[in-house]
N, C-alpha and C positions, 0 to 999 in steps of 0.2 A: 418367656422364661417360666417353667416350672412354681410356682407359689408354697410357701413355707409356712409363712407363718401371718399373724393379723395383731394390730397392737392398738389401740387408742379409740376412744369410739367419741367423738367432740361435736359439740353442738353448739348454734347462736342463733337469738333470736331476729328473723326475718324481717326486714322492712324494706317497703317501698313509697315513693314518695312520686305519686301520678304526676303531680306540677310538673315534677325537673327531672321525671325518668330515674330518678338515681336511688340504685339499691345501696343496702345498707344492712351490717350485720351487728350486734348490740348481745351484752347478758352472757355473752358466751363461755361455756366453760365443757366437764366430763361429764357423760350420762352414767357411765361405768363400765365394771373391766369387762372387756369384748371377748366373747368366745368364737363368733359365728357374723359374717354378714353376707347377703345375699342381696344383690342388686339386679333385678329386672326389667328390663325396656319391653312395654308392650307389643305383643305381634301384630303387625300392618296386615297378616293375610288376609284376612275378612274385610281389604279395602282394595283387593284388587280387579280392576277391569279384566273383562274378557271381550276376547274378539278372534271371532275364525276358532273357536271350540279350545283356545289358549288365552292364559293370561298374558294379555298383551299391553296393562301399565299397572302400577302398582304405587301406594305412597307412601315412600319412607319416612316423613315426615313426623319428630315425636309427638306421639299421643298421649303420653304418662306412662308410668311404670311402677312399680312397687319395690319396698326396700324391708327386708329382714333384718330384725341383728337378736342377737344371742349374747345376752350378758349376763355378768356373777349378779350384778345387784342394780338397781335404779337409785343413784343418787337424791336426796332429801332435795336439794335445791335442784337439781335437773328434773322432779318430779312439777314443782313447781314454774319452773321456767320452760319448759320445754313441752311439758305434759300437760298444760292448763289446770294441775291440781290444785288446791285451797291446803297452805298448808298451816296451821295453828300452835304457834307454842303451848307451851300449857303452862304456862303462870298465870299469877292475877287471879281473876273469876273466872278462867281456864283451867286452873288447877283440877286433879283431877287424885284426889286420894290414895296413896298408896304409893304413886308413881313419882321416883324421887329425883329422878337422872333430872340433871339441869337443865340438855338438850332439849329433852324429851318433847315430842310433837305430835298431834292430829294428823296424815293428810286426806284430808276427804275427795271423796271422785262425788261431785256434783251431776244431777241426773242432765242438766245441761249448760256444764261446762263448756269454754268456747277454748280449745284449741286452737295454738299458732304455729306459725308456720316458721321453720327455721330453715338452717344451712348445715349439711350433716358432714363430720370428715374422719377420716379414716386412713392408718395408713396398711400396706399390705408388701410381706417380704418376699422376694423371688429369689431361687438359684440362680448366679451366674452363668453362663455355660462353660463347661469346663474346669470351673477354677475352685470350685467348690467353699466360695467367697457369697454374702448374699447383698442384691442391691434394696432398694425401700422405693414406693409407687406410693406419693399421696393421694388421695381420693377425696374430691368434693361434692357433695349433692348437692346445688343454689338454691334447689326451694322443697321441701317435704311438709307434711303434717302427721304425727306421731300420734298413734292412737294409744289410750292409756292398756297395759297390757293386763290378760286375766292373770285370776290368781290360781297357782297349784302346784300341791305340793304332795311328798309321799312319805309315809313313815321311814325311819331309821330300822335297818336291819342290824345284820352281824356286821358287817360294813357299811360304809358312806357312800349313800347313795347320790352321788350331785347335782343340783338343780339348779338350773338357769332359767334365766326371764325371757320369753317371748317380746320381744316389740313388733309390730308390724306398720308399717307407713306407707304412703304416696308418696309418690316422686314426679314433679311437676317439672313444667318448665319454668324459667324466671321470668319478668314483666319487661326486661330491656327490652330496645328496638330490636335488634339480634338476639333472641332469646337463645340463652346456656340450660344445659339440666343438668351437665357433671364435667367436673373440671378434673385431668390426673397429671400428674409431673412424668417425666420421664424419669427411667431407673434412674436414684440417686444414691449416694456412695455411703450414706450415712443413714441412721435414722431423723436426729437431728434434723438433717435438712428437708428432709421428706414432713416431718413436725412442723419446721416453720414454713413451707410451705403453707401447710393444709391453715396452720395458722393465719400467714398473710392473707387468704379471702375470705375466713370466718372472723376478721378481728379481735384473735382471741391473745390476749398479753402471754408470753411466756411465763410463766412462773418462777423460774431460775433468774431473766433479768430483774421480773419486776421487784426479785427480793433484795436484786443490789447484786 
């Protein structure tokens, strides 16, 4: 089915527990609002056998892949949790003259910061065929590492110019026996359901139950 449209861009932090095999996903929450994602599975070509002046086996087996996304903004605590940033209030002996907003924060990119590895999810809209109704395809990555994105920006014209954040990441396999690298629902009728989906394998609480 044709693709429409892209909505949610969710994230949780990665763990795996060597003893008892068993993954786990923690911290989870938005990185920010999604423009663009692009998901790619490495090419096997450059792992094929020849024989008789043909490739005669080849391995599809995954080797990694890379993930895109294109968002309005990088969330304060997704910078944090997800991006390995240092992030600092500024109260106390952080205070910082001038700067009066309550919130207001540091977040520092450390020259070496350690990076963690999360669960990325995503949902994405298709046309029906025919019916001109759309269905929802959740989308999981089980293992990535997100690298902190550059900065840039361009002046204001006569119009708004709009700018978005680059992310770029790896995309792994997981550490199970039967190792996953992406999990998708089949069309579903809803968004909703396409949301708790992507939810139930990232652990991430609904926000509508959890408020009651």
């Amino acid at each position: 089915m044709p693709k429409t449209g892209l909505a949610y861009c969710m994230a949780a932090v990665y763990n795996y527990n060597p003893s008892t095999g068993v993954i786990t996903y923690s911290d989870g929450g938005y990185i920010g609002r999604l423009v663009r994602v692009n998901i790619k599975k490495n090419d096997n070509n450059d792992n094929d056998w020849y024989g008789d002046n043909v490739v005669g086996e080849t391995d599809n087996e995954f080797g990694g892949g890379t993930v895109e996304l294109e968002v309005g903004e990088i969330l304060v605590q997704a910078a944090e949790d997800f991006f390995g940033l240092t992030v600092q209030a500024l109260t106390g002996d952080d205070a910082i003259t001038g700067v009066t907003d309550a919130d207001a924060k540091a977040i520092i990119y450390k020259a070496a910061g350690a990076v963690p590895y999360v669960g990325l999810g995503t949902v994405i809209t298709e046309r029906v065929k025919g019916t001109g109704e759309s269905s929802y395809v959740g989308v999981v990555l089980t293992k990535c590492q997100l690298t902190p994105p550059n900065t840039e920006a361009t002046t204001k014209g006569q119009t708004i110019d709009w700018q978005n954040v680059t992310v770029n990441g790896q995309v792994f396999r997981d550490d199970q026996a039967d190792p996953v690298w992406k999990i998708e629902s089949s069309p579903l009728s809803t968004m909703a359901q396409a949301l708790a989906f992507v939810r139930h394998f990232l652990n991430i609480p609904d926000p509508a139950q959890s408020n009651g």
